[in-house]
MARTOR-865016 format. One line per 5 residues: their letters; for each residue x negated, y negated, z of N, C-alpha, C, O. Coordinates in nm, 2 decimals, decimal comma, m for minus. Atoms other than C-alpha are relative to their C-alpha. Layout:
REM MARTOR-865016
a	X/Y/Z/X/Y/Z/X/Y/Z/X/Y/Z  ...;
***
This chain:
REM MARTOR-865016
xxxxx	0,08/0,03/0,12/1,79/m24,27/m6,21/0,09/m0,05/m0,12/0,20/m0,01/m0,15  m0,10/0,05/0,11/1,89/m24,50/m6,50/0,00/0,12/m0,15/m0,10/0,17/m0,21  0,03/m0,06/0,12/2,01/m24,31/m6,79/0,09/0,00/m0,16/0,19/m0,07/m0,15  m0,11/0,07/0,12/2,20/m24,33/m7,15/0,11/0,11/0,03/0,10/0,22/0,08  m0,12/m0,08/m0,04/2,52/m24,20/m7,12/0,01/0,12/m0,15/m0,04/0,09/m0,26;
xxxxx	0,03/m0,06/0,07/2,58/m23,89/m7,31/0,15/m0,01/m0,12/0,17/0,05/m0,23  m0,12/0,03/0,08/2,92/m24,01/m7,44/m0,04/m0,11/m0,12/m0,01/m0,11/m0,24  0,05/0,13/0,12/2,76/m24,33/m7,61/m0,09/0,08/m0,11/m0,08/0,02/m0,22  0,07/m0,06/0,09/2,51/m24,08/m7,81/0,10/0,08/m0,09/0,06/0,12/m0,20  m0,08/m0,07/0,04/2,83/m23,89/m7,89/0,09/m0,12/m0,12/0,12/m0,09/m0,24;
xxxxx	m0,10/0,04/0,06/3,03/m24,17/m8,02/m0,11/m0,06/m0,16/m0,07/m0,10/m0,27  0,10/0,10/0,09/2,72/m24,32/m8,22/m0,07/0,15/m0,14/m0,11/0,13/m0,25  m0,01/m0,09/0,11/2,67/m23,96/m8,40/0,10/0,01/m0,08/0,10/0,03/m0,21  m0,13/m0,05/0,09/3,02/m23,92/m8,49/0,02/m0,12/m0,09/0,09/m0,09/m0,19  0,01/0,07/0,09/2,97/m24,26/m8,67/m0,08/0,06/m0,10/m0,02/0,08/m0,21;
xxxxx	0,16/m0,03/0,07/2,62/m24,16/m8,83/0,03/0,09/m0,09/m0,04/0,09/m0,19  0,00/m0,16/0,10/2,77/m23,81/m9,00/0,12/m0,09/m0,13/0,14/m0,06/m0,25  m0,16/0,08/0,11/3,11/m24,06/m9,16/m0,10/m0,07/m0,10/m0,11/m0,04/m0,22  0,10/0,09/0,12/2,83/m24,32/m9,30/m0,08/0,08/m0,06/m0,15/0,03/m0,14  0,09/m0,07/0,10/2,66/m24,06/m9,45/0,08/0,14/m0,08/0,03/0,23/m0,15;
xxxxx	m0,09/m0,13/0,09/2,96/m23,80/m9,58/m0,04/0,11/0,05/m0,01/0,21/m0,02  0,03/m0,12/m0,05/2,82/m23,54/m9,38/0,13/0,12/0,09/0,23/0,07/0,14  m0,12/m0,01/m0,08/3,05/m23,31/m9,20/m0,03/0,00/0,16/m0,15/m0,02/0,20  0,01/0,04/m0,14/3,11/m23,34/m8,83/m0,14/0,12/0,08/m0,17/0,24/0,09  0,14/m0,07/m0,12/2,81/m23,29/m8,58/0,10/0,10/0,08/0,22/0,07/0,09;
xxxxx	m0,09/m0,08/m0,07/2,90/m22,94/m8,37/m0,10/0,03/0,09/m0,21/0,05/0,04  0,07/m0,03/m0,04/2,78/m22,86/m8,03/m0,11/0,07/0,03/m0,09/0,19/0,01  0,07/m0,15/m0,02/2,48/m22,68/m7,95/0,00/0,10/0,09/m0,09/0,09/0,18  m0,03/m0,14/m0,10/2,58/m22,34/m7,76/m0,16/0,05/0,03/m0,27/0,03/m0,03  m0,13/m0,01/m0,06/2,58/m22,20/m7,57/0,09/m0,12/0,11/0,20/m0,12/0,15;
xxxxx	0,05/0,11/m0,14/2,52/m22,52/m7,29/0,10/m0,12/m0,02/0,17/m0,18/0,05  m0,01/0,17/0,06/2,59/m22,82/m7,53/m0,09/m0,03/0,07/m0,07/m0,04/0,20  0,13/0,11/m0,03/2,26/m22,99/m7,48/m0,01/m0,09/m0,05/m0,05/m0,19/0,01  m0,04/0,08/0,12/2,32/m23,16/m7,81/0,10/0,05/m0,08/0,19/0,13/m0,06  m0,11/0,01/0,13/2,50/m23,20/m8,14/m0,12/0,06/m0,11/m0,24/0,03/m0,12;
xxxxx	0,09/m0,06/0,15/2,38/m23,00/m8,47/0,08/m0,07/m0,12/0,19/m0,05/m0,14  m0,02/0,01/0,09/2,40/m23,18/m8,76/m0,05/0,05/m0,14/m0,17/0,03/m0,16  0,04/m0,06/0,14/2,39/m23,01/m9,14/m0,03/m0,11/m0,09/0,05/m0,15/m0,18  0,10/0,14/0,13/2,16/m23,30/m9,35/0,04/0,04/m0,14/0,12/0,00/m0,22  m0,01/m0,04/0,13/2,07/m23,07/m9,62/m0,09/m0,06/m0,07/m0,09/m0,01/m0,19;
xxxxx	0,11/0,04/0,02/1,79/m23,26/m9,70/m0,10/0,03/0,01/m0,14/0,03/0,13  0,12/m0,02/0,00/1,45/m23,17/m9,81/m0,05/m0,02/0,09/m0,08/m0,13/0,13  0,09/0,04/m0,11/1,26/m23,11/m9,54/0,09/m0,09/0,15/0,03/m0,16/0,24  m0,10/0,06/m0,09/1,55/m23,22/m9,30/0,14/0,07/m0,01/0,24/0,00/m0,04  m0,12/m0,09/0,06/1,81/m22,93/m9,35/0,10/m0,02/0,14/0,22/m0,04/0,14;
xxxxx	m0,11/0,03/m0,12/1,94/m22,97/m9,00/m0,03/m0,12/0,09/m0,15/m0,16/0,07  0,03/0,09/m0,07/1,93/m23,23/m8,76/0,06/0,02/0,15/0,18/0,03/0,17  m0,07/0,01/m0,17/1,96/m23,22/m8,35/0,02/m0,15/0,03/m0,02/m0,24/m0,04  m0,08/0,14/m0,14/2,12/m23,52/m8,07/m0,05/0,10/0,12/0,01/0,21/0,14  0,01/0,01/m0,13/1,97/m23,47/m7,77/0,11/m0,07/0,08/0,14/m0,18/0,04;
xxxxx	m0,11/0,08/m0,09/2,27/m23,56/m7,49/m0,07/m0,04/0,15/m0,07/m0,14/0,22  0,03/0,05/m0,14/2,11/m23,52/m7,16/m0,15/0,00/0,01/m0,19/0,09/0,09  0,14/m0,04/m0,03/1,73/m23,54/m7,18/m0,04/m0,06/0,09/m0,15/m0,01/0,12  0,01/0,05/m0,05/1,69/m23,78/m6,93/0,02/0,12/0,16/m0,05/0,17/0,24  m0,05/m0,04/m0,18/1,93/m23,64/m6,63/m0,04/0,15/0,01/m0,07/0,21/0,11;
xxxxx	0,04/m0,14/m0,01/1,85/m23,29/m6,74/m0,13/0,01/m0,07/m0,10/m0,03/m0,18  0,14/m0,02/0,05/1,50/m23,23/m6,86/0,00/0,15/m0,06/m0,03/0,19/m0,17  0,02/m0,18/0,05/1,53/m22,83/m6,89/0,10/0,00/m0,15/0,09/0,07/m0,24  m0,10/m0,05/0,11/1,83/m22,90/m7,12/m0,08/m0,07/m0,11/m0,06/m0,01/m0,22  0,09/m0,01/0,11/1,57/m23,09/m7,36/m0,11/0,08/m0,05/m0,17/0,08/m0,16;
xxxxx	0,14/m0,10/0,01/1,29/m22,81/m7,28/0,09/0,08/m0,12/0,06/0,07/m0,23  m0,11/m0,05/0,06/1,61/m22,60/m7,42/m0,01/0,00/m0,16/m0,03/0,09/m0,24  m0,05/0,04/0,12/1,67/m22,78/m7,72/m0,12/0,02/m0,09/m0,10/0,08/m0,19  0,17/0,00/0,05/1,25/m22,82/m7,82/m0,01/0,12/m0,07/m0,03/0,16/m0,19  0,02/m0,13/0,07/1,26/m22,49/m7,81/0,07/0,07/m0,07/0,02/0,18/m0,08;
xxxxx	m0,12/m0,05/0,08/1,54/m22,39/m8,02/m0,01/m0,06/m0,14/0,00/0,01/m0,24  0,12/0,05/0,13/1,38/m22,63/m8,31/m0,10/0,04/m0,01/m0,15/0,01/m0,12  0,19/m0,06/0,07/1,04/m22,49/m8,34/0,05/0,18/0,00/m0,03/0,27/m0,03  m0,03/m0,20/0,05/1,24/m22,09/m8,36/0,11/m0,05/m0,11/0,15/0,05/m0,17  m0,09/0,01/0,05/1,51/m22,26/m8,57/m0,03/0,06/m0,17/m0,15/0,06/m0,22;
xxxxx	0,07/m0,07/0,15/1,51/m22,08/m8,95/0,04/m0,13/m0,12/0,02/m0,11/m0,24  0,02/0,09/0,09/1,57/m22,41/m9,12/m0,07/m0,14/0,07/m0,07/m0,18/0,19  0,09/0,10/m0,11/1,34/m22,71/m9,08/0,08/m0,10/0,08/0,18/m0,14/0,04  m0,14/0,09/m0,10/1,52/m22,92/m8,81/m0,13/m0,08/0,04/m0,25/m0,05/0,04  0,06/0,11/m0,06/1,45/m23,25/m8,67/0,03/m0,02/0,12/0,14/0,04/0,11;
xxxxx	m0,03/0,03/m0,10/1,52/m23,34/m8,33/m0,02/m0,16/0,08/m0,13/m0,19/0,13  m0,04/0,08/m0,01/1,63/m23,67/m8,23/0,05/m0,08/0,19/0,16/m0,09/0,25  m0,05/0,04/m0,20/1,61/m23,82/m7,80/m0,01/m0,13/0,03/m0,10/m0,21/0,02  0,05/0,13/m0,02/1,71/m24,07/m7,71/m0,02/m0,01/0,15/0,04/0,07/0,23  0,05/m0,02/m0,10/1,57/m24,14/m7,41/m0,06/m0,17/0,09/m0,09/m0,28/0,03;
xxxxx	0,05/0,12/m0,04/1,48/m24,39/m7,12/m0,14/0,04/0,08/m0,19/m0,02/0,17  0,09/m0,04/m0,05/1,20/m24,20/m7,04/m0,14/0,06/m0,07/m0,20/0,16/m0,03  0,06/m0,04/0,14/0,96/m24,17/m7,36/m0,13/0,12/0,05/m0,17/0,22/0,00  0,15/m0,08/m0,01/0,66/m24,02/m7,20/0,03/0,16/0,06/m0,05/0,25/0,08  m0,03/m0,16/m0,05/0,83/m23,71/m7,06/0,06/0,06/m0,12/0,03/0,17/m0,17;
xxxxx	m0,06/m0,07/0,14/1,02/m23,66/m7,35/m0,09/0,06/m0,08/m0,09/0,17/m0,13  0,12/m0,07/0,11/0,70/m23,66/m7,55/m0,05/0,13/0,01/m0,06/0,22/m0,08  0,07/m0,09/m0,02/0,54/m23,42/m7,35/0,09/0,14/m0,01/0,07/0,23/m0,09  m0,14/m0,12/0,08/0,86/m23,17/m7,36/m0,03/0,02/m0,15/m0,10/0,12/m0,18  0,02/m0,07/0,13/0,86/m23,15/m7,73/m0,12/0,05/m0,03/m0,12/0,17/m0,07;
xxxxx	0,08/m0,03/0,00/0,51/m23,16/m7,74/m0,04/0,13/0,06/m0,14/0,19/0,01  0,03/m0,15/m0,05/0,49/m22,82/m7,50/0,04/0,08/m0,10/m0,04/0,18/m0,13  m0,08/m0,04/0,05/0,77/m22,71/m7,74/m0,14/0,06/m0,14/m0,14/0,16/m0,21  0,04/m0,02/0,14/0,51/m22,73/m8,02/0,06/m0,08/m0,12/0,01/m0,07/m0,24  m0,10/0,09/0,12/0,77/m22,96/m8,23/m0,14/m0,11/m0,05/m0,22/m0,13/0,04;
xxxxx	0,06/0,14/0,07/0,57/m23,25/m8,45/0,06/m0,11/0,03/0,18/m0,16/0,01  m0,07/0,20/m0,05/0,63/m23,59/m8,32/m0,02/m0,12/m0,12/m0,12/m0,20/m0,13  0,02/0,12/0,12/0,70/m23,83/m8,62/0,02/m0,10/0,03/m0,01/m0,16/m0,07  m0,01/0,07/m0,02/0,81/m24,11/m8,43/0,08/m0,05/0,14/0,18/0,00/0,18  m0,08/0,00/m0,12/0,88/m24,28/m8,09/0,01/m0,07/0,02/0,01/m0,09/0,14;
xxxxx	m0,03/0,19/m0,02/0,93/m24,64/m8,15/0,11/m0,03/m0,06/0,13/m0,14/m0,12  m0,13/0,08/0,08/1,27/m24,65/m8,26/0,09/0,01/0,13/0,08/0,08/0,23  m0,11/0,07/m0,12/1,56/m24,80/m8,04/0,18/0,04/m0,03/0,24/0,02/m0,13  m0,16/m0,01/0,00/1,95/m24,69/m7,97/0,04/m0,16/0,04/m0,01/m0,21/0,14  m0,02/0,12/m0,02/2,09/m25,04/m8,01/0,16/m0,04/0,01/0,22/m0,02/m0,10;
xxxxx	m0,12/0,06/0,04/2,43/m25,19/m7,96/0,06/m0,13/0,04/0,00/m0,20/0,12  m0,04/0,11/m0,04/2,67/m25,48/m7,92/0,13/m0,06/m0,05/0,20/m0,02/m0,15  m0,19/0,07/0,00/3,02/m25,69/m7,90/m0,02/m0,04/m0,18/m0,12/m0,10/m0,23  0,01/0,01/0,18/3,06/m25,71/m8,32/0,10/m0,12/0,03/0,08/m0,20/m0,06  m0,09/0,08/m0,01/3,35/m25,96/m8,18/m0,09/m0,16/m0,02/m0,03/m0,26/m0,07;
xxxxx	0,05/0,07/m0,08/3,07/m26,21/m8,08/m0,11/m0,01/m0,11/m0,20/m0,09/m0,08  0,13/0,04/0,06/2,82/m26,16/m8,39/m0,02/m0,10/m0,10/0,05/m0,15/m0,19  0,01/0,14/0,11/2,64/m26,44/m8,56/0,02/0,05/m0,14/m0,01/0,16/m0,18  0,02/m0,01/0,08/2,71/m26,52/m8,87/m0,06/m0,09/m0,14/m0,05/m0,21/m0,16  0,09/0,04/0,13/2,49/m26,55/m9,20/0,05/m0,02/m0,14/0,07/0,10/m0,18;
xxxxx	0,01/m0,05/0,12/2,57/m26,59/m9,52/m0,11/0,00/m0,11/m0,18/m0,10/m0,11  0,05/m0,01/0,07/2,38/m26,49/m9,83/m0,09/m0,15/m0,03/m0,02/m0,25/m0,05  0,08/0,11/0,05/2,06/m26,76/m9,91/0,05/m0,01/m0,14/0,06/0,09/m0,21  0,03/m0,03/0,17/2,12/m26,88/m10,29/m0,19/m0,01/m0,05/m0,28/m0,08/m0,01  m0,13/0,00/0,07/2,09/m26,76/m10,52/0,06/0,12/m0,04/0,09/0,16/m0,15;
xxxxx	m0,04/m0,15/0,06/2,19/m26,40/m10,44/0,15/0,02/0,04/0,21/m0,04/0,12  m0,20/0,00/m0,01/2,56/m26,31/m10,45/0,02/0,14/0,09/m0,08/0,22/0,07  m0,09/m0,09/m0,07/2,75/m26,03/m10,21/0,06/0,07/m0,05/0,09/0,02/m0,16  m0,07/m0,09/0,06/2,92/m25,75/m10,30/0,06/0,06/0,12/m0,02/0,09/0,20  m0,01/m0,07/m0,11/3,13/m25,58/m10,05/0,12/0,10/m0,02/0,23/0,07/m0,06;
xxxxx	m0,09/m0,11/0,06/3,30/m25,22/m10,10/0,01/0,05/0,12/m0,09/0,06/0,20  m0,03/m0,13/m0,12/3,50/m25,00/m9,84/0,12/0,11/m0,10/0,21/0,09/m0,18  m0,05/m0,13/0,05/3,60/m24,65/m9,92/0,05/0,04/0,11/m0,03/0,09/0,19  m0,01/m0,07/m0,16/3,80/m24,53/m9,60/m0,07/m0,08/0,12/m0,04/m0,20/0,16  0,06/0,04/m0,11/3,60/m24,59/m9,32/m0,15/m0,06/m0,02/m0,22/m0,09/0,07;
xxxxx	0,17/0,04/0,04/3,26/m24,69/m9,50/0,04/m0,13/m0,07/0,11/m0,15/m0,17  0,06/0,15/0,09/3,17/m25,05/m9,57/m0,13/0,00/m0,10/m0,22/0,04/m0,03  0,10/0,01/0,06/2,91/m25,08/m9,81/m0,06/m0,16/m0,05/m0,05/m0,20/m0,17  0,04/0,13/0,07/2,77/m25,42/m9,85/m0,17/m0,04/m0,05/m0,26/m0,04/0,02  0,13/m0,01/0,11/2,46/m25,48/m10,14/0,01/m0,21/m0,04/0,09/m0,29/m0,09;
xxxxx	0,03/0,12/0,07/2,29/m25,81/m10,21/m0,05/m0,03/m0,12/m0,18/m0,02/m0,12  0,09/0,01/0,14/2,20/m25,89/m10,56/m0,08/m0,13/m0,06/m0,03/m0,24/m0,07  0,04/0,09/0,05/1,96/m26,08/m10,70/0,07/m0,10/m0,14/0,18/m0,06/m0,16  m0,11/0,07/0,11/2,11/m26,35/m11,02/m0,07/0,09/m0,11/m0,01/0,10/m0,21  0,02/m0,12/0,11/1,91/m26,09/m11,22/0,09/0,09/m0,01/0,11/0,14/m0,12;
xxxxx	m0,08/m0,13/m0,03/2,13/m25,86/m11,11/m0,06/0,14/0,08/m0,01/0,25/0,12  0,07/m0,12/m0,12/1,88/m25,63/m10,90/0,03/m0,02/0,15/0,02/m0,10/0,23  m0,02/0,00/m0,20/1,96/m25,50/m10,57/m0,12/m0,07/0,09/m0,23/m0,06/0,05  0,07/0,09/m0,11/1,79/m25,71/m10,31/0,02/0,08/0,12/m0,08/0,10/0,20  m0,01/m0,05/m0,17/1,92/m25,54/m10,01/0,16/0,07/0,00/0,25/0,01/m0,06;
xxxxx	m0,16/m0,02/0,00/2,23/m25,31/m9,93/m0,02/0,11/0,18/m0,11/0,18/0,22  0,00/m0,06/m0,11/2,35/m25,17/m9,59/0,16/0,10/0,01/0,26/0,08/m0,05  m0,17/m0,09/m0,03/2,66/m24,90/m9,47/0,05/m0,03/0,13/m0,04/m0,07/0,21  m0,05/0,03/m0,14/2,85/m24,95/m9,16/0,16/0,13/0,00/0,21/0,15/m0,11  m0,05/m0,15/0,03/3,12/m24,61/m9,11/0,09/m0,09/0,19/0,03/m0,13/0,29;
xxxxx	m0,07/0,06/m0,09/3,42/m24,76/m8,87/0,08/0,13/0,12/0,19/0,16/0,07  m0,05/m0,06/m0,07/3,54/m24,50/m8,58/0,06/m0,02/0,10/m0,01/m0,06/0,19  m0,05/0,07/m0,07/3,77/m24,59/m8,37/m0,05/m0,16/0,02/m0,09/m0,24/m0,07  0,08/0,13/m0,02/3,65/m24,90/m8,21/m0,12/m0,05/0,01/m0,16/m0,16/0,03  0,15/0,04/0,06/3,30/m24,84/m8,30/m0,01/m0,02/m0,11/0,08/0,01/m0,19;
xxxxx	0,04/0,00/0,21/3,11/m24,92/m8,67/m0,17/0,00/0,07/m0,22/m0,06/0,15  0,09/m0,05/0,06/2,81/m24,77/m8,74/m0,12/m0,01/m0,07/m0,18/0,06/m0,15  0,14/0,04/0,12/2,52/m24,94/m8,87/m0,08/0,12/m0,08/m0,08/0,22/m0,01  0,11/m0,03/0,01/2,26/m24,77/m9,08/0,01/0,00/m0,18/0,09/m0,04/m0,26  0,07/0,04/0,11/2,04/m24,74/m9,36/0,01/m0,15/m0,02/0,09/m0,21/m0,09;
xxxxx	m0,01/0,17/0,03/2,00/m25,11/m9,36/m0,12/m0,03/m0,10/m0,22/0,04/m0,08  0,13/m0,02/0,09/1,73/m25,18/m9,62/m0,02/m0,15/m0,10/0,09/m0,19/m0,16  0,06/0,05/0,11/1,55/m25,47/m9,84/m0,08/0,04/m0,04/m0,15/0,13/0,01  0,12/m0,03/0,12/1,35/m25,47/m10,12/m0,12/m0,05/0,06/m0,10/m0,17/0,08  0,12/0,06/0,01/1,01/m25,54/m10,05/m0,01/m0,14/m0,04/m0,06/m0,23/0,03;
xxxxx	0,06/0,08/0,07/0,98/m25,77/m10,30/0,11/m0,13/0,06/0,08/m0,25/0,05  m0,11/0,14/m0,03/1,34/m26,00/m10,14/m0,05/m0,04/0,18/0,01/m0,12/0,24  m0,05/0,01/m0,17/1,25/m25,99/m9,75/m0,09/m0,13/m0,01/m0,16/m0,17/m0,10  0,05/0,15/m0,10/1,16/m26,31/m9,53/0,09/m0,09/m0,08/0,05/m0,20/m0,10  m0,10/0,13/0,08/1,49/m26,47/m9,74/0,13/0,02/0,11/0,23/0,02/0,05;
xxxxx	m0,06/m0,01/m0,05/1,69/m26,42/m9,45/0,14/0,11/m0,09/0,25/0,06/m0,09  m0,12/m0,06/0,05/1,93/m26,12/m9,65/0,03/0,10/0,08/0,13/0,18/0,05  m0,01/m0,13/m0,08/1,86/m25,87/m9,36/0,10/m0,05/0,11/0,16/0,04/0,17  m0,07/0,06/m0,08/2,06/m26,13/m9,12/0,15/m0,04/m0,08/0,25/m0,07/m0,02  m0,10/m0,02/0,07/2,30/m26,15/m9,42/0,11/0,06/0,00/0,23/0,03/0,00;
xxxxx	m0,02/m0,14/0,05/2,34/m25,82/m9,48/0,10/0,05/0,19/0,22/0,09/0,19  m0,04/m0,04/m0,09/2,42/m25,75/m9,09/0,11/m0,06/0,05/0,17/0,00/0,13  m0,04/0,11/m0,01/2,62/m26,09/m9,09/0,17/0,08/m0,06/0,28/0,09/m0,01  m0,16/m0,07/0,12/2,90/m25,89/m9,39/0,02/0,14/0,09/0,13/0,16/0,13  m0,03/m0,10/m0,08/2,86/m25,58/m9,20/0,08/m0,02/0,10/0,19/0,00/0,07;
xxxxx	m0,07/0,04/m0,12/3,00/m25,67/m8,89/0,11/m0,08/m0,02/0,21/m0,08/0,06  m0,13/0,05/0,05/3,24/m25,89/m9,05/0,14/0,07/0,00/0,25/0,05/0,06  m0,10/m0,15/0,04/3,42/m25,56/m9,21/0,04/0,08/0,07/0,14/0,15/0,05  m0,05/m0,09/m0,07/3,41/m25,40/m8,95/0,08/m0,03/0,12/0,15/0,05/0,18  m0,11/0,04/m0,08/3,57/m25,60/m8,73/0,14/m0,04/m0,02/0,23/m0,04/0,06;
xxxxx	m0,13/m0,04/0,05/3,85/m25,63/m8,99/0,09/0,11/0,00/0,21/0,11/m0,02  m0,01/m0,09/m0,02/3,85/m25,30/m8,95/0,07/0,03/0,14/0,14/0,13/0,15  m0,05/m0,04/m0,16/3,95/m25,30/m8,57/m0,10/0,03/0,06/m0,08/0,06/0,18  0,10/m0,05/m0,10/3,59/m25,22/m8,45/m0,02/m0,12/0,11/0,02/m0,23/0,09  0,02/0,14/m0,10/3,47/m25,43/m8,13/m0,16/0,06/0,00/m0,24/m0,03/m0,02;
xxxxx	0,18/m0,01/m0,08/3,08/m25,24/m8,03/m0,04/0,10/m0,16/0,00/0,20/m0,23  0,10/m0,02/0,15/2,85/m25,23/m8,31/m0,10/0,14/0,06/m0,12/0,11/0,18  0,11/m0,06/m0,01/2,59/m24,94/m8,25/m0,08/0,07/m0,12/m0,03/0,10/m0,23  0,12/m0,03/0,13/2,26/m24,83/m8,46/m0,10/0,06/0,09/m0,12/0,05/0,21  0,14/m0,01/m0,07/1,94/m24,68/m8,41/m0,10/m0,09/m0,11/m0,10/m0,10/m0,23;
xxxxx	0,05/0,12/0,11/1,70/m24,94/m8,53/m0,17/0,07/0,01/m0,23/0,11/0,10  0,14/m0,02/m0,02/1,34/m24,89/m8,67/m0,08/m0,04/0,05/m0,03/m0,03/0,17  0,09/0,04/m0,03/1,04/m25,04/m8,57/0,02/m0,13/m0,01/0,03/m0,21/0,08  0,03/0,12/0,06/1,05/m25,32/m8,83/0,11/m0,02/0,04/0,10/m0,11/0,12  m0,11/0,13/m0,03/1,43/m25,43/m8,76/0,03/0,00/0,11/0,15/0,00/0,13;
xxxxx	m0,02/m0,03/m0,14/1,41/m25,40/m8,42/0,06/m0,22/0,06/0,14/m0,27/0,12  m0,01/0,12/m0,05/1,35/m25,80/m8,40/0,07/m0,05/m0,07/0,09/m0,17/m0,05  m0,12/0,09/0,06/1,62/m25,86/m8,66/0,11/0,00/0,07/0,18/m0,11/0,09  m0,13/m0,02/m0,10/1,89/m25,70/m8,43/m0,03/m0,06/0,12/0,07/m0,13/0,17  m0,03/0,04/m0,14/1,81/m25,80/m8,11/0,01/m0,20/m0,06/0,10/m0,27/0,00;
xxxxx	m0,06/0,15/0,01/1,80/m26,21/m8,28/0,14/0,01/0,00/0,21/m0,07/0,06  m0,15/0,02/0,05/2,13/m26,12/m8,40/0,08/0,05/0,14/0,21/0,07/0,14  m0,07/m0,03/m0,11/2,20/m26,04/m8,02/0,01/0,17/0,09/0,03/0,21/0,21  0,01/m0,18/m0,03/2,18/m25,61/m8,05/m0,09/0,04/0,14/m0,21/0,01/0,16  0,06/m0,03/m0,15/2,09/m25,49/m7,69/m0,05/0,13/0,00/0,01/0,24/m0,01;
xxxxx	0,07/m0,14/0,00/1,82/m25,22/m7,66/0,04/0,13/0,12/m0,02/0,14/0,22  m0,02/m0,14/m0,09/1,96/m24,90/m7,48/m0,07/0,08/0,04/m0,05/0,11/0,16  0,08/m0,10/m0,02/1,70/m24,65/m7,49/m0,09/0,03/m0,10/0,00/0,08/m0,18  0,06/m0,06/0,08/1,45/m24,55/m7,72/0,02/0,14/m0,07/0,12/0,20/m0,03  m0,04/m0,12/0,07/1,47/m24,25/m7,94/m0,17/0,02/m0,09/m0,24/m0,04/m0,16;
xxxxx	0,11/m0,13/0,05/1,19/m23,97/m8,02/0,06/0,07/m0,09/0,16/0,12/m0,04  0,02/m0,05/0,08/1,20/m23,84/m8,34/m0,10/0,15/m0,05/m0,19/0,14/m0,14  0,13/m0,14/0,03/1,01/m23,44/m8,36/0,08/0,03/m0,09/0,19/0,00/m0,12  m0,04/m0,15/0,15/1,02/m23,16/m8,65/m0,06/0,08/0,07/m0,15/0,06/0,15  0,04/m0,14/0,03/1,00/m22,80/m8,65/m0,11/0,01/m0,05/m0,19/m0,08/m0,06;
xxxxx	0,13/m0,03/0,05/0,76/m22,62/m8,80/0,10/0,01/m0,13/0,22/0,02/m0,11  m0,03/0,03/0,17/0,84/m22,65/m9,23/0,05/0,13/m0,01/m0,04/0,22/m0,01  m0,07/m0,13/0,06/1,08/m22,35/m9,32/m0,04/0,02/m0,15/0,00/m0,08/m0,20  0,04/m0,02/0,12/0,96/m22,24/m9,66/0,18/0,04/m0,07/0,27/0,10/0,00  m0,12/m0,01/0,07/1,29/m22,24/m9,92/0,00/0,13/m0,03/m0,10/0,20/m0,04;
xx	0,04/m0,15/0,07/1,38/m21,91/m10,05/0,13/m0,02/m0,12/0,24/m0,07/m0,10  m0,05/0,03/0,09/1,50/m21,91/m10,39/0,03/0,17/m0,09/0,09/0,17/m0,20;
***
């Protein structure tokens, strides 16, 4: 059976916690089934990585259930080449299923096209350490669109990729991915990876991004704060 490797989910977290300053994802014991990540966000205090839900099934039954007893609200995150079993797992679990159309995506950054900015919005591009940050601005001077890319070894990190409502269909989302990948290949990176939403699913794969596996998104049940 085809399945995602549990090392590519590993290398694609350990980006995901740098682009976002979080500290490092840590196994989940006793098994490692997954990675626990500390969010800290409303309603997203922890976050799981499913590793083997595919080859191992029980070790996602595992994990399901270790989010719906967990004492802060946790999300749980699979990527998976097998959506409809997955579902039904969390779903036995009792977890909330918020989404199962998003995609583990990656690709040669050596090899990606490039865009630059439509006029008449200008580039900005900042790295702090290992974080790219590149923001497009309108000649007003309002943000239009800004993305992070988080360089680890020879991977970089897509995420949060985002336009404004009010700038898209100006090509700045093929821009925006266009400076990303740039940086990060200055950087030493060679394989781009992301998990991509719904909506940019058909920006990345033009831009060449190869769909790996899908990824299920559940929650807990809502931990009440105690103050």
């Amino acid at each position: 059976m085809t399945t995602i490797e549990p090392g590519l989910i590993r290398r694609w977290v350990d980006g995901w916690t740098v682009a976002r300053s979080l500290p490092e994802a840590e196994p989940v014991e006793p098994v490692g089934d997954g990675l626990r990540s500390e969010c800290d966000q409303p309603g997203r205090e922890v976050e799981v990585f499913a590793l083997r839900a595919d080859e191992e099934p029980e070790s996602l039954a595992r994990l399901a259930a270790a989010v719906a007893a967990a004492q802060q609200t946790t999300w749980l995150a699979v990527p998976t080449l097998r959506p409809d079993t997955a579902e039904a797992i969390v779903g036995a679990a009792g977890l909330e299923l918020l989404n199962r159309s998003e995609w583990f995506m990656t690709t040669d950054l050596t090899d990606h096209p490039q865009h630059g900015p439509a006029a008449p919005y200008e580039r900005e591009v900042r790295t702090e350490g290992p974080v790219t940050v590149v923001s497009l601005h309108a000649p007003s001077g309002e943000l239009a669109a800004r993305g992070f890319i988080a360089v680890v070894g020879g991977d970089a990190i897509a995420d949060r990729i985002q336009t404004d409502a009010a700038h898209r269909r100006r090509g700045l989302g093929r821009a925006m991915m266009s400076a990303l990948a740039e940086a990060a290949v200055s950087q030493g990176a060679r394989t781009g990876l992301l998990i991509a939403s719904e909506e940019g699913q058909r920006l990345y794969s033009s831009l060449g991004w190869h769909h790996k596996a899908d990824v299920l998104i559940a929650k807990g049940p809502t931990v009440p704060s105690i103050r």
